[in-house]
N, C-alpha and C positions, 0 to 999 in steps of 0.2 A: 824512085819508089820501088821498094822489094812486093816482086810477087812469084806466088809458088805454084807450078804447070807439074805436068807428068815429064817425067826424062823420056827423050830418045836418042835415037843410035847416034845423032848429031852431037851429043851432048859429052859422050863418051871421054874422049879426051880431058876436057873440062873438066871433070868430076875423078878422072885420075890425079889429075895434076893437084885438085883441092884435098884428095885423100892422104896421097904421097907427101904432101906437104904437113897435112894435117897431121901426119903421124911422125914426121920427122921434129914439128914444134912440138907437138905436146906431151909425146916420150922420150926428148932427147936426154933425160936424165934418170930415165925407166928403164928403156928398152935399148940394149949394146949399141953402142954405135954404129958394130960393124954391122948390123942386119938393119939399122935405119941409111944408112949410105949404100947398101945394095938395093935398096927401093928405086924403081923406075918408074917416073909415069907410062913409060911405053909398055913395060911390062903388064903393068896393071889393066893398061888399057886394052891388049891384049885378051888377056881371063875374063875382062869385063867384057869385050864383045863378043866372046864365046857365050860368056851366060848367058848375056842380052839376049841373044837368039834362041836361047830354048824359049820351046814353045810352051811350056805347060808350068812355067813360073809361076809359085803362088807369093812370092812377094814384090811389094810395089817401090818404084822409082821415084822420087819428086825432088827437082830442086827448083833452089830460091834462084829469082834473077834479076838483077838490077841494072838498069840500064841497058839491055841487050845482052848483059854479061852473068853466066853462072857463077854464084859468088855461094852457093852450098849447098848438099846435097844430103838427103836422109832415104835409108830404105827401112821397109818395113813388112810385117805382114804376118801368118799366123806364126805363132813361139815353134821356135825347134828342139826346147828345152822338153825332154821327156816327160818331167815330173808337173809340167804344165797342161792343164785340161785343153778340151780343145773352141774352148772360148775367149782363150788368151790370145792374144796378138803377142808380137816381138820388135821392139825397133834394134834391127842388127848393126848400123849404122849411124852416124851422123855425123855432118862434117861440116866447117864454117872455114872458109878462105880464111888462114892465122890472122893477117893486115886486115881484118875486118870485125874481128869478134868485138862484142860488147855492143852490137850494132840492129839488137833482134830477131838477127835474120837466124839462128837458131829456135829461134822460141816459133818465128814464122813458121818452119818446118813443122817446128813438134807439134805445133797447135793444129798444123794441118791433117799430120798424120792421125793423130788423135779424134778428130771429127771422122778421115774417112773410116779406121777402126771400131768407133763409134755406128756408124753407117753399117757394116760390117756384122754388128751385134757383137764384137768383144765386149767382155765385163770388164776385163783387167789387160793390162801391158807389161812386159817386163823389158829388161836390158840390162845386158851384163858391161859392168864400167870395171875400168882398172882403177886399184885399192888405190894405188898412189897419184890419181888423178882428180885431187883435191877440187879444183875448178869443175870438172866436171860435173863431179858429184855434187857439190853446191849447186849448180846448175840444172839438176834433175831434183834434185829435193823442194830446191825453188819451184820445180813444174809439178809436186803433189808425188814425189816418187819417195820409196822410202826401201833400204836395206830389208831383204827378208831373212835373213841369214844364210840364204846357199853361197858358196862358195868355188871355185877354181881353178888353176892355174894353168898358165898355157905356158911355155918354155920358149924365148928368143934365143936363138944361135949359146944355149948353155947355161941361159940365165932364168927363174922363174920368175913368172910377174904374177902377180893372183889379182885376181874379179871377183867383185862383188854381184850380184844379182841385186836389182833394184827393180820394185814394184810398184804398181798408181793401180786401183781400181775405179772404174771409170762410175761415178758416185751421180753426177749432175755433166750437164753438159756446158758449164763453167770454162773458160779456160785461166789457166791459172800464167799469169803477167810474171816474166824470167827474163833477164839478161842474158846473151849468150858469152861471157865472158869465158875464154878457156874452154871450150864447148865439145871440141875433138874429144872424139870419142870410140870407142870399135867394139866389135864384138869376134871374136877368132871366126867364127862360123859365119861372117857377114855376106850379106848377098844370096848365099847359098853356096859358095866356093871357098877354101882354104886363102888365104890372100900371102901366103909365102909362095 
């Protein structure tokens, strides 16, 4: 049985490994090869426990875990996106161990994330998905998100990849029932650190 806790500094490792990987399945036909094969979990994990330790973080950690084991990870928290008010939330993140997708434990996240936002007093969420992350964006549409039309692209080692901005205003406290098939996902600005 998957259940969703607050991350800590124990978990670290764990949630590199499920990013690094996350990102190496689901842009391997996106994003250069050669900037998905310089990915390290060590490296990652690294940045990650530098963040980890600032102390005046406004975005939140939660991952899913089943049987003892973190098997995905979503961060979130208020938008970094300028042109967003400041009752907007942001999920920057989201990640499902690849060997596992289609398994809920994506939708667990979001659904969690969403309640504590909700709590929060956000109206609305966003998240930026890459264009050519078909699954994914099936996978947020499914959760009540829809394209607003901002647009931007971030550049791998030479290549452009463009984001779409996708929004959910938070209507009823409903959760809206998603498969997480293909569920990796990123936002360049995730966490609060650059992740190159």
């Amino acid at each position: 049985m998957t259940h969703v806790r607050q991350m800590n500094e124990r978990d670290i490792e764990a949630v590199s490994a499920i990013r690094v990987r996350g990102w190496q399945s689901a842009y391997a036909e996106i994003v250069p090869r050669s900037y998905l094969e310089a990915m390290t979990t060590e490296d990652d994990a690294a940045r990650r426990r530098e963040w980890f330790s600032l102390p005046h973080r406004q975005s939140v950690d939660l991952v899913a875990v089943d049987a003892g084991e973190v098997v995905g990870w979503i961060n979130y928290g208020p938008s970094q996106d300028g042109a967003a008010d400041v009752r907007t939330g942001e999920v920057h993140a989201l990640y499902v161990r690849p060997d596992l997708t289609g398994r809920g434990i994506g939708e667990a996240l979001l659904n969690e994330a969403h309640a504590r936002m909700e709590t929060r007093r956000f109206q609305a969420v966003v998240l930026w998905v890459v264009g050519d992350n078909h699954g994914a964006r099936r996978f947020y549409e499914r959760a009540g998100y829809q394209a607003d039309g901002r647009t931007r692209v971030d550049v791998y080692d030479g290549v452009a990849v463009p984001e779409l901005r996708y929004r959910r205003v938070f209507s009823d406290r409903a959760r809206v029932g998603v498969t997480d098939s293909a569920v990796s996902h990123t936002a360049p600005a995730e966490s609060g650190f650059r992740t190159r």
